[in-house]
C-alpha positions as CSV (number, residue, x, y, z in Angstrom):
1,X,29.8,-29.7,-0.6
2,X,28.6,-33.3,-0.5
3,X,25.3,-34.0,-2.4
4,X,23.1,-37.0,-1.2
5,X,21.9,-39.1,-4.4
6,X,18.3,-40.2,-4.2
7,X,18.6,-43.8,-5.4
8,X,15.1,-45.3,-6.7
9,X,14.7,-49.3,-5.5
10,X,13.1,-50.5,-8.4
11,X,11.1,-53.4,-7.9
12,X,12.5,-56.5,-10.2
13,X,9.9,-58.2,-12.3
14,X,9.2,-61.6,-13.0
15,X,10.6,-63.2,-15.3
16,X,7.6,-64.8,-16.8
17,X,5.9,-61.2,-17.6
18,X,4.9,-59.8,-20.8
19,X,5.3,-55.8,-20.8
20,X,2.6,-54.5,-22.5
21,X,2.2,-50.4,-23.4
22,X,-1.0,-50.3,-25.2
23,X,-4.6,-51.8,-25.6
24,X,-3.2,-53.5,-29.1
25,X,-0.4,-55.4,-27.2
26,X,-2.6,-56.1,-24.2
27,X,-5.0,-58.0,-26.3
28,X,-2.4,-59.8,-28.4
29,X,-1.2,-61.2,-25.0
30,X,-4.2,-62.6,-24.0
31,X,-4.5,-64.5,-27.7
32,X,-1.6,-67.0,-26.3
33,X,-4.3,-68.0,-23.5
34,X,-5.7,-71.4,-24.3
35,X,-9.1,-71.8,-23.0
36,X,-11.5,-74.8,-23.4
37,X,-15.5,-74.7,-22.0
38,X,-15.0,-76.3,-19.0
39,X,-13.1,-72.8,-17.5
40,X,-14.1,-69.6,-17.3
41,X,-12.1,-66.3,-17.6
42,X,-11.4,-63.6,-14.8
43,X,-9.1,-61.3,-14.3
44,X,-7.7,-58.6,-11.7
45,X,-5.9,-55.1,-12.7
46,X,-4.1,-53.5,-9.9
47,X,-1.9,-50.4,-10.4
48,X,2.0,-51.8,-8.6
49,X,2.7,-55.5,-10.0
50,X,4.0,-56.3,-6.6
51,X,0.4,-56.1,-4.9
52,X,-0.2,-59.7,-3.1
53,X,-3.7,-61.3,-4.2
54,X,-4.8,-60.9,-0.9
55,X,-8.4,-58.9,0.4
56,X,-8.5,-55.6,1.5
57,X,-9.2,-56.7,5.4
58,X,-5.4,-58.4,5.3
59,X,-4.1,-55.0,4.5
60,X,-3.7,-53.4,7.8
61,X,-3.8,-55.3,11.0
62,X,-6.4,-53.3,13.1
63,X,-8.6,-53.7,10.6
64,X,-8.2,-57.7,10.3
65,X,-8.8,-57.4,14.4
66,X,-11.8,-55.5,14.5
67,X,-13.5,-57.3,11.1
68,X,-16.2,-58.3,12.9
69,X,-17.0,-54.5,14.9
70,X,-16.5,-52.9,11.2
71,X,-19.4,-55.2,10.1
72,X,-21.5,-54.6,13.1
73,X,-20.6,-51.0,12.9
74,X,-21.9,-49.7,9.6
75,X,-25.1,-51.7,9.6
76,X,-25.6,-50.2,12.7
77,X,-24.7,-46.3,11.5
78,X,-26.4,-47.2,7.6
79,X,-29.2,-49.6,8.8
80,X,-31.4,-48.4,5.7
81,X,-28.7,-49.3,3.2
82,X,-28.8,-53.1,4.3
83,X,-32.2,-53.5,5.2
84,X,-33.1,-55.6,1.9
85,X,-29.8,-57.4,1.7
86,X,-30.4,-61.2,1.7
87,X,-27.4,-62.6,3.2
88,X,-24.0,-61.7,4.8
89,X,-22.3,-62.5,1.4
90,X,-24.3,-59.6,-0.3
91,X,-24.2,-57.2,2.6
92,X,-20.1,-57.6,2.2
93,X,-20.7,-56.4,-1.4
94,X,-22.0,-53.8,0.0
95,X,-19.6,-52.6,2.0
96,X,-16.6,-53.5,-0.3
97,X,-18.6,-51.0,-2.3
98,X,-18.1,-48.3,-0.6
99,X,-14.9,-49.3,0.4
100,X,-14.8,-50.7,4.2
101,X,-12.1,-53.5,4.4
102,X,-13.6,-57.3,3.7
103,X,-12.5,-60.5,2.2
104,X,-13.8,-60.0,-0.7
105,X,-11.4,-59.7,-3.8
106,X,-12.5,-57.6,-7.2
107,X,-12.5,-59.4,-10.2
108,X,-14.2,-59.1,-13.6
109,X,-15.0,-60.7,-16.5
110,X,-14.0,-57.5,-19.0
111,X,-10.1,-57.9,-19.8
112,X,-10.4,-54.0,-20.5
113,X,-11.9,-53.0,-17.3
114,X,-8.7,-54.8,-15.3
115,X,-6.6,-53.4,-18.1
116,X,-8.2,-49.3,-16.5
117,X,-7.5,-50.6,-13.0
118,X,-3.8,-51.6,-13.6
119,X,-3.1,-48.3,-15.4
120,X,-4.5,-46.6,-12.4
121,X,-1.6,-44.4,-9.7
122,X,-0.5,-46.9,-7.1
123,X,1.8,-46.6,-4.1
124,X,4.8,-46.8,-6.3
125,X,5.3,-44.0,-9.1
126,X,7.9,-46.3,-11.0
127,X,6.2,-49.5,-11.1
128,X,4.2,-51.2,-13.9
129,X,0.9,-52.2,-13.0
130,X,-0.7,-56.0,-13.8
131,X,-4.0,-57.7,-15.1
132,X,-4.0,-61.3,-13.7
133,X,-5.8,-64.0,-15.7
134,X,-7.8,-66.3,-13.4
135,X,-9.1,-69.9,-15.5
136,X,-11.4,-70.8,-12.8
137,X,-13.6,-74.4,-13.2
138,X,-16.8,-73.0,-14.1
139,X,-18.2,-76.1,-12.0
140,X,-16.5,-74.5,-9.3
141,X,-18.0,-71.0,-9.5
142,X,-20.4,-70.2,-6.8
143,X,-23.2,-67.9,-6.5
144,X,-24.3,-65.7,-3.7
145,X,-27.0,-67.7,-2.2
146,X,-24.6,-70.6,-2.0
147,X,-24.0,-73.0,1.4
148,X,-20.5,-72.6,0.9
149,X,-20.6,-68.7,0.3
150,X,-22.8,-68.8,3.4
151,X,-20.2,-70.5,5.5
152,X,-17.4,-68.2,4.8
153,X,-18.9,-65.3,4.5
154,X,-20.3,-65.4,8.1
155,X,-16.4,-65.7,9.2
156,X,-16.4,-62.1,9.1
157,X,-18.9,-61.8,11.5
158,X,-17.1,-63.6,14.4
159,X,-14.2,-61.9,16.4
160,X,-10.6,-61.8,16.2
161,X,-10.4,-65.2,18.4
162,X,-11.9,-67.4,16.2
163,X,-10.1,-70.4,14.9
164,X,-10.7,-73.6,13.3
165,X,-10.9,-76.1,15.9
166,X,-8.1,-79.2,16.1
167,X,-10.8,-81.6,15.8
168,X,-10.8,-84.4,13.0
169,X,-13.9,-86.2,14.1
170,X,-16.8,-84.2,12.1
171,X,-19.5,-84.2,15.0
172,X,-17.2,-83.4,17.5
173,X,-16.3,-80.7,15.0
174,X,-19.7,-79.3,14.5
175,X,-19.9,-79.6,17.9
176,X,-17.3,-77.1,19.1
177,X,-17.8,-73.8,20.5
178,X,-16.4,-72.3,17.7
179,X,-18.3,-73.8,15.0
180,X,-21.7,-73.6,17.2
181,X,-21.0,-69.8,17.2
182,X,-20.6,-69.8,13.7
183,X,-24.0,-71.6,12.9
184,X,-25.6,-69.6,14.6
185,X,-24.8,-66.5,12.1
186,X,-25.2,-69.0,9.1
187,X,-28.7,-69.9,10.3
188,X,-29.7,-66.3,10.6
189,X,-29.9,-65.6,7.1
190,X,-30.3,-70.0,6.2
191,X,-32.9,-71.5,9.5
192,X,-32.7,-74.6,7.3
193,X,-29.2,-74.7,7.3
194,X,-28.2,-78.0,8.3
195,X,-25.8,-78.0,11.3
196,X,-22.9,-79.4,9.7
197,X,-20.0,-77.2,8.3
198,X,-17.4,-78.9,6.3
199,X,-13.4,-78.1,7.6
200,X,-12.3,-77.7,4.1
201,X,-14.7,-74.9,3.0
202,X,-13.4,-72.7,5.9
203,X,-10.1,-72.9,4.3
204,X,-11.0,-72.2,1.1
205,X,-11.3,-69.4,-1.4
206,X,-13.9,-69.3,-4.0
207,X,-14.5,-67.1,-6.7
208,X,-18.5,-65.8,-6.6
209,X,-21.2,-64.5,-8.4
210,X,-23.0,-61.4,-6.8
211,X,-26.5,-60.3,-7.2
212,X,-26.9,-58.0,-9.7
213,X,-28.4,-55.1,-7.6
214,X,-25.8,-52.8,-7.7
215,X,-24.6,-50.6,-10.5
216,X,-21.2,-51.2,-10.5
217,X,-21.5,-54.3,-10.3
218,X,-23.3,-54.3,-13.9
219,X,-21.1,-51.9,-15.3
220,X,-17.7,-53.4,-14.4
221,X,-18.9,-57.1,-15.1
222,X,-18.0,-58.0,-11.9
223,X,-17.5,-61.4,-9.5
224,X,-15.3,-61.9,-6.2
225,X,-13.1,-64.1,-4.7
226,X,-14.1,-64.5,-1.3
227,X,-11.7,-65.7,1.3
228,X,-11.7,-68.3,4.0
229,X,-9.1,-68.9,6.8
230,X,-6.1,-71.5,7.0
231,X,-6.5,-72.1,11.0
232,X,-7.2,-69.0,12.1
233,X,-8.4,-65.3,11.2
234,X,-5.2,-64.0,10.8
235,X,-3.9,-66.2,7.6
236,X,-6.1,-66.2,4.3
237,X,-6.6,-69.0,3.3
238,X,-4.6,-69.5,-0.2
239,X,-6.2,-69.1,-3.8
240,X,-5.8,-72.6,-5.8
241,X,-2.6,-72.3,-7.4
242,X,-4.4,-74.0,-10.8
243,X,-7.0,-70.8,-11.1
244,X,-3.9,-68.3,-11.6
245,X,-2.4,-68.4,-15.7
246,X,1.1,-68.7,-15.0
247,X,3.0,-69.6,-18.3
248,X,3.0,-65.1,-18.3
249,X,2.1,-62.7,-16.1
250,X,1.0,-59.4,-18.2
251,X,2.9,-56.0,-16.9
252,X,1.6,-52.5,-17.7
253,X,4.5,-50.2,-18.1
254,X,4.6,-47.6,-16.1
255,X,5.1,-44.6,-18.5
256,X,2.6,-45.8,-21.0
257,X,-0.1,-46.1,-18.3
258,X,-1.7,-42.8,-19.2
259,X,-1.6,-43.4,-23.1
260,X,-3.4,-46.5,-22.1
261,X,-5.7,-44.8,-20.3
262,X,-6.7,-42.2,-23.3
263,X,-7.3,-45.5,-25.5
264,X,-9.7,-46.9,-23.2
265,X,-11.3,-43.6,-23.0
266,X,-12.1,-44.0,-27.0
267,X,-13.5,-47.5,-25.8
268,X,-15.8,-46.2,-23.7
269,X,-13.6,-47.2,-20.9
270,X,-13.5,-44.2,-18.5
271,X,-14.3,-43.8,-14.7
272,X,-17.1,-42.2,-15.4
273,X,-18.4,-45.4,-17.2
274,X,-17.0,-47.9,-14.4
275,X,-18.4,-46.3,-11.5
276,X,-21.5,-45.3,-13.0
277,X,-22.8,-43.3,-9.6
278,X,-23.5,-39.7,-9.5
279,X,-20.6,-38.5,-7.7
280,X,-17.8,-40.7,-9.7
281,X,-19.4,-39.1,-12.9
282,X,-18.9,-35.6,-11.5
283,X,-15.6,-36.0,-10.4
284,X,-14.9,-37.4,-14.1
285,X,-16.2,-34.7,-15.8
286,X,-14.6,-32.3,-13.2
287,X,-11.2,-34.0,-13.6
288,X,-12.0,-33.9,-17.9
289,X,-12.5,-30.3,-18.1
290,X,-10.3,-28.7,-15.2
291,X,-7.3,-30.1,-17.0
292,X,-8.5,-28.7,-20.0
293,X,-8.9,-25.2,-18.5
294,X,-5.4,-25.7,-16.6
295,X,-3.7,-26.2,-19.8
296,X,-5.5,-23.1,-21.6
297,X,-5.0,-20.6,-18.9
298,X,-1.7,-21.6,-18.6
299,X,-1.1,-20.6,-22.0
300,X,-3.2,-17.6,-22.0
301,X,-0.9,-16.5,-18.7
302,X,2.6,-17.7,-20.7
303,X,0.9,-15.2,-22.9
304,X,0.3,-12.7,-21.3
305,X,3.5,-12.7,-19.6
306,X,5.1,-11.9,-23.2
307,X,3.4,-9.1,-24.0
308,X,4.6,-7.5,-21.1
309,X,7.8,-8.2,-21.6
């Protein structure tokens, strides 16, 4: 009888990493990182180390072609919940909060709270996860009532079609179609917004400081990078190589993610504590105490099971 063999592609990793299988090693790994005033730390923890840095919007191509009807959409069905929003960059917050596709990108200033994301269950079951280090210019960090936040933000308002325009003169620039459309949103939220965009802050991404209105926010220390476009919507535009650490990147093994995990419940790290809202802290507790029960019934049943024997 011929037997198939299930052969796991495992995905090869870099060969700069650090593999790290507890909080102890984690933070002895971010000791080699030199840091001097002028930068500030950030850092990202997803669960595979083969994720791109790229927003959630670039994920799944109907999604990057219908940006701008998800936007109009759920301020349309949730008007309430963006009626005191200031601008479009805040209003993206709040969708990325509850988890509609943007270009914004999670970061946060607690090494600990990336170190919780990375050890979270991603696509692949054999894969480490990764906490990125980002040493971004603090003279470079924006904050959300910014001209520059304003101008990218409002990309995600415009369709599918939209493109930077071929055009080096700058008032012949300003003057396109394109970029008319475009200040038109900007003004919106900015009527003293002077009519002049700059080409290279379309194409760039910058790392922002939100409002703190929002829970989560607060609890997880959180910032964004929000993403402009190289010519058009369908590229991201490309994160400045000199913000990512590269002399290591730091790899959560797989196996240890969950013994991770229980350390950073001794923290104070859990997801009750991260997503501070009423339903995430149910669903913590629930998850807390139903494996608890699971693991006495099953004994009491193993029991049981004995005895009639």
């Amino acid at each position: 009888m011929y037997v198939r063999k299930r052969i796991r592609q495992r995905t090869i990793e870099p060969d700069n990493s650090v593999r790290v299988g507890s909080v102890r090693t984690f933070m002895e790994a971010l000791e080699n990182i030199e840091l001097t005033d002028d930068y500030a730390l950030y850092f990202r923890g997803h669960s595979n180390f083969s994720y791109e840095l790229k927003p959630y919007i670039y994920r799944d191509l109907n999604w990057l072609k219908n940006e701008d009807v998800l936007f109009k959409e759920i301020v349309l069905k949730c008007p309430n919940d963006f009626r005191e929003q200031e601008n479009t960059f805040q209003m993206l917050v709040k969708m990325q909060h509850y988890s509609l596709p943007t270009r914004l990108l999670d970061l946060t200033a607690n090494p600990l709270i990336a170190l919780y994301f990375a050890c979270s269950e991603g696509k692949s079951r054999i894969e480490g996860g990764e906490v990125v280090v980002l040493k971004i210019p603090k003279r470079e960090i924006r904050y959300h009532d910014s001209d520059t936040v304003s101008v990218i933000s409002n990309i995600s308002r415009r369709p599918s079609s939209f493109k930077i325009p071929r055009i080096r003169d700058e008032y012949k620039f300003n003057e396109s179609t394109e970029m008319k459309y475009l200040l038109h949103e900007i003004k919106k939220e900015k009527p003293y917004f002077e009519s002049k965009i700059k080409r290279e802050h379309l194409g760039s991404v910058v790392c922002v400081k939100p409002k703190l209105d929002n829970p989560r926010i607060i609890k997880q220390d959180g910032a964004f990078l929000l993403f402009g476009v190289k010519t058009d919507k369908n590229t991201p535009a490309d994160i400045d190589p000199e913000y990512l650490y590269q002399e290591q990147r730091i790899i959560v093994k797989h196996l240890d993610k969950r013994k991770i995990l229980e350390q950073l419940r001794t923290l104070g790290i859990t997801k009750g504590s991260i997503f501070p809202e009423i339903d995430r802290v149910a669903e913590h507790l629930r998850d807390i105490y139903a494996t608890a029960d699971k693991e006495e019934l099953t004994s009491k049943s193993s029991g049981r099971k004995k005895t009639r024997r």
